[in-house]
VOPAGU-2260 file (C-alpha; in pm, 1 decimal, decimal comma):
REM VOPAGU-2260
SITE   aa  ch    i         X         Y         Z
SITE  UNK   A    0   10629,0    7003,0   10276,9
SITE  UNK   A    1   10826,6    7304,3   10275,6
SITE  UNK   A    2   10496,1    7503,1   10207,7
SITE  UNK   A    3   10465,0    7465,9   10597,7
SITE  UNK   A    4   10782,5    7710,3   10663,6
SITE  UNK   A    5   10646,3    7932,2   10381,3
SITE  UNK   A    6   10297,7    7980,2   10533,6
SITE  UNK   A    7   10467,5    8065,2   10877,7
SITE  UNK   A    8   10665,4    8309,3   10691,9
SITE  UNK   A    9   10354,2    8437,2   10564,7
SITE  UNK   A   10   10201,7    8467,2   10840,0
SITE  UNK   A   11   10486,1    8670,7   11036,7
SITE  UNK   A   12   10511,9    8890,2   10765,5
SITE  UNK   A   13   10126,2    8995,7   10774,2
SITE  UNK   A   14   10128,5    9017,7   11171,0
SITE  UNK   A   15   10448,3    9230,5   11164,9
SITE  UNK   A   16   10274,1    9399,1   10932,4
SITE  UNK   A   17    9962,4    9412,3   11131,7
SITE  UNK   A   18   10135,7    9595,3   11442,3
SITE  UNK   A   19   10341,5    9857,5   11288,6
SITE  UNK   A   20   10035,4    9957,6   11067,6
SITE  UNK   A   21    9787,8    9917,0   11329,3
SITE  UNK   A   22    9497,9    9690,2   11125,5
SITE  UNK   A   23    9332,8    9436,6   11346,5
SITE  UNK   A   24    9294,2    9154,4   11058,6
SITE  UNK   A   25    9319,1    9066,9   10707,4
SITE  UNK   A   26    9021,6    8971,1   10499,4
SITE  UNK   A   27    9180,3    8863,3   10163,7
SITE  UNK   A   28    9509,4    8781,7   10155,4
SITE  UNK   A   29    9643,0    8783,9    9748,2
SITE  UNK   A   30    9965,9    8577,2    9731,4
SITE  UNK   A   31   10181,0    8539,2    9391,7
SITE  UNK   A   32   10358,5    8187,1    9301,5
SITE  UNK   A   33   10437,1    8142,6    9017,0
SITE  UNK   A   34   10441,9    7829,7    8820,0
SITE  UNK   A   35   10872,3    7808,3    8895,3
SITE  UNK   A   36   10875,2    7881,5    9247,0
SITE  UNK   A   37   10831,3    7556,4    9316,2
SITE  UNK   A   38   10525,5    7617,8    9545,9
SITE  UNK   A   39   10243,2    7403,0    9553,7
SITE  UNK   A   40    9949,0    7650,2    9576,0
SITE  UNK   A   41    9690,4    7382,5    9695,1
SITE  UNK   A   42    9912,7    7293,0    9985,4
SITE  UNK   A   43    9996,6    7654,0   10075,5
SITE  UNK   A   44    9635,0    7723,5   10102,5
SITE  UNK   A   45    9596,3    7462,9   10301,1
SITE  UNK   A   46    9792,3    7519,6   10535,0
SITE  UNK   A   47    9735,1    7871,5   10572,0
SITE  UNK   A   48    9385,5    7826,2   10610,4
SITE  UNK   A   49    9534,9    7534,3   10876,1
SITE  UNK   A   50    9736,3    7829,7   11045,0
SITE  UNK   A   51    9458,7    8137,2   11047,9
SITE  UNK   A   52    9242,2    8043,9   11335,7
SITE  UNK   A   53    9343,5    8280,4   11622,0
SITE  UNK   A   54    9571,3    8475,2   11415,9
SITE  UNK   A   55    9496,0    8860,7   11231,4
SITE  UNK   A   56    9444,0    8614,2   10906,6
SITE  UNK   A   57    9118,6    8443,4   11045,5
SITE  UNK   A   58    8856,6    8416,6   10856,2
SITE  UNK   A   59    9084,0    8569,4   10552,8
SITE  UNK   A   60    8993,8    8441,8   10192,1
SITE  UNK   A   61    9328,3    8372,7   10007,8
SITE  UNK   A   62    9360,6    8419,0    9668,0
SITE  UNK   A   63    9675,0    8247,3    9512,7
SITE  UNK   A   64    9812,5    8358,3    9178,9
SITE  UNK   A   65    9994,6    8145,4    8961,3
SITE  UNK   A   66   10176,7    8314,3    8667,6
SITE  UNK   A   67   10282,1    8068,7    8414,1
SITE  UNK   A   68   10643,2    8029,1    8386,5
SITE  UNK   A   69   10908,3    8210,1    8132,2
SITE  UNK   A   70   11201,4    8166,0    8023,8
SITE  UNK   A   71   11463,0    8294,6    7747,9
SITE  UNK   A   72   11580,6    7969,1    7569,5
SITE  UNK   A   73   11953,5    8074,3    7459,7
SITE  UNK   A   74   11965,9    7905,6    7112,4
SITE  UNK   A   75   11682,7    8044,4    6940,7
SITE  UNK   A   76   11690,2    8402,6    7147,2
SITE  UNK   A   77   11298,5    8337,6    7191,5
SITE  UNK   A   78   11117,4    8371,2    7505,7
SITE  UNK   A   79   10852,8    8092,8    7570,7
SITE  UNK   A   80   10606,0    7969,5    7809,3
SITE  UNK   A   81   10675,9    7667,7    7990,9
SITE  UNK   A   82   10562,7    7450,3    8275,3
SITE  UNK   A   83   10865,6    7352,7    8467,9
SITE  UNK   A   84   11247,9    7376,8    8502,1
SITE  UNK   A   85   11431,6    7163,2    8286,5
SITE  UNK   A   86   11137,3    7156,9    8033,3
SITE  UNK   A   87   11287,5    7219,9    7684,1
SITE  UNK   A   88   11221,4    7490,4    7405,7
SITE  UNK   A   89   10875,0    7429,8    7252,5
SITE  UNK   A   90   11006,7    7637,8    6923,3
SITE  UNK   A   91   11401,0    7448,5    6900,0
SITE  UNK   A   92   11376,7    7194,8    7122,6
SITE  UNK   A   93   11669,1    7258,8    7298,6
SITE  UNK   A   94   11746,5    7304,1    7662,2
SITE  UNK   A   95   11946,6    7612,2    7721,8
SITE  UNK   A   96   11638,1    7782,2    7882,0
SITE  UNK   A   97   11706,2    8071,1    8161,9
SITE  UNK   A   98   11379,8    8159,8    8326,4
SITE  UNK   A   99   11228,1    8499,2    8334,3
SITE  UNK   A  100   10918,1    8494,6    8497,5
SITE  UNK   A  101   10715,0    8237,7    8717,2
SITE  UNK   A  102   10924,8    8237,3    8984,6
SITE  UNK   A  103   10827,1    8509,3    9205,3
SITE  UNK   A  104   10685,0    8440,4    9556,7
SITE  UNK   A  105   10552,4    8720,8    9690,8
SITE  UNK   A  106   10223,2    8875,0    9899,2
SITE  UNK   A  107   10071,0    9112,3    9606,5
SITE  UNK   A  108    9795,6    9246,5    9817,9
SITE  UNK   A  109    9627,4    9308,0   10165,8
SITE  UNK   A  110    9247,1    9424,9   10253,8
SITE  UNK   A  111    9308,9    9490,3   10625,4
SITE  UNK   A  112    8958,7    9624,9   10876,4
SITE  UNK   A  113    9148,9    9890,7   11113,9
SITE  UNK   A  114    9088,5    9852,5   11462,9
């Protein structure tokens, strides 16, 4: 469960956050991962809410984004939505796909209390 590592990147990225802007805690906590990233969003959650409990992200509600995924398919120059790598073209049916979008991991927002 590499979600694990990613949570605890999460969270050092908030904290460090946390001391050099001077906010005592986090109360939502908006998180991007898109459909490619190959994140599991329930098991992020998870174990963020697993990690929170002493931390600036207690008590934080996390809202988890998941942008569908996009990719250019090479053949037929058209760019279509699809659900995983390796998927083929919906329009041609071929597999020349190079994703666009969906991949992104990223913290999109903070709502901090100051101390």
């Amino acid at each position: 469960m590499h979600e694990a590592s990613i949570a605890g990147g999460i969270l050092k990225l908030v904290e460090d956050a946390a001391q050099r802007e001077g906010f005592r805690r986090v109360t939502v906590l908006r998180i991007e991962a898109g459909q490619l990233a190959g994140v599991e969003a329930r098991a992020l959650r998870f174990v963020l809410e697993a990690l929170a409990p002493g931390t600036c992200l207690q008590d934080a509600r996390f809202e988890i984004d998941e942008p569908p995924g996009q990719a250019w398919c090479l053949p037929c120059g058209a760019t279509v939505t699809i659900k995983q790598r390796g998927d083929a073209c919906p329009l041609c049916g071929h597999y020349q796909l190079q994703a666009t979008g969906g991949t992104e991991l990223r913290v999109v927002e903070m709502l901090v209390e100051d101390d």
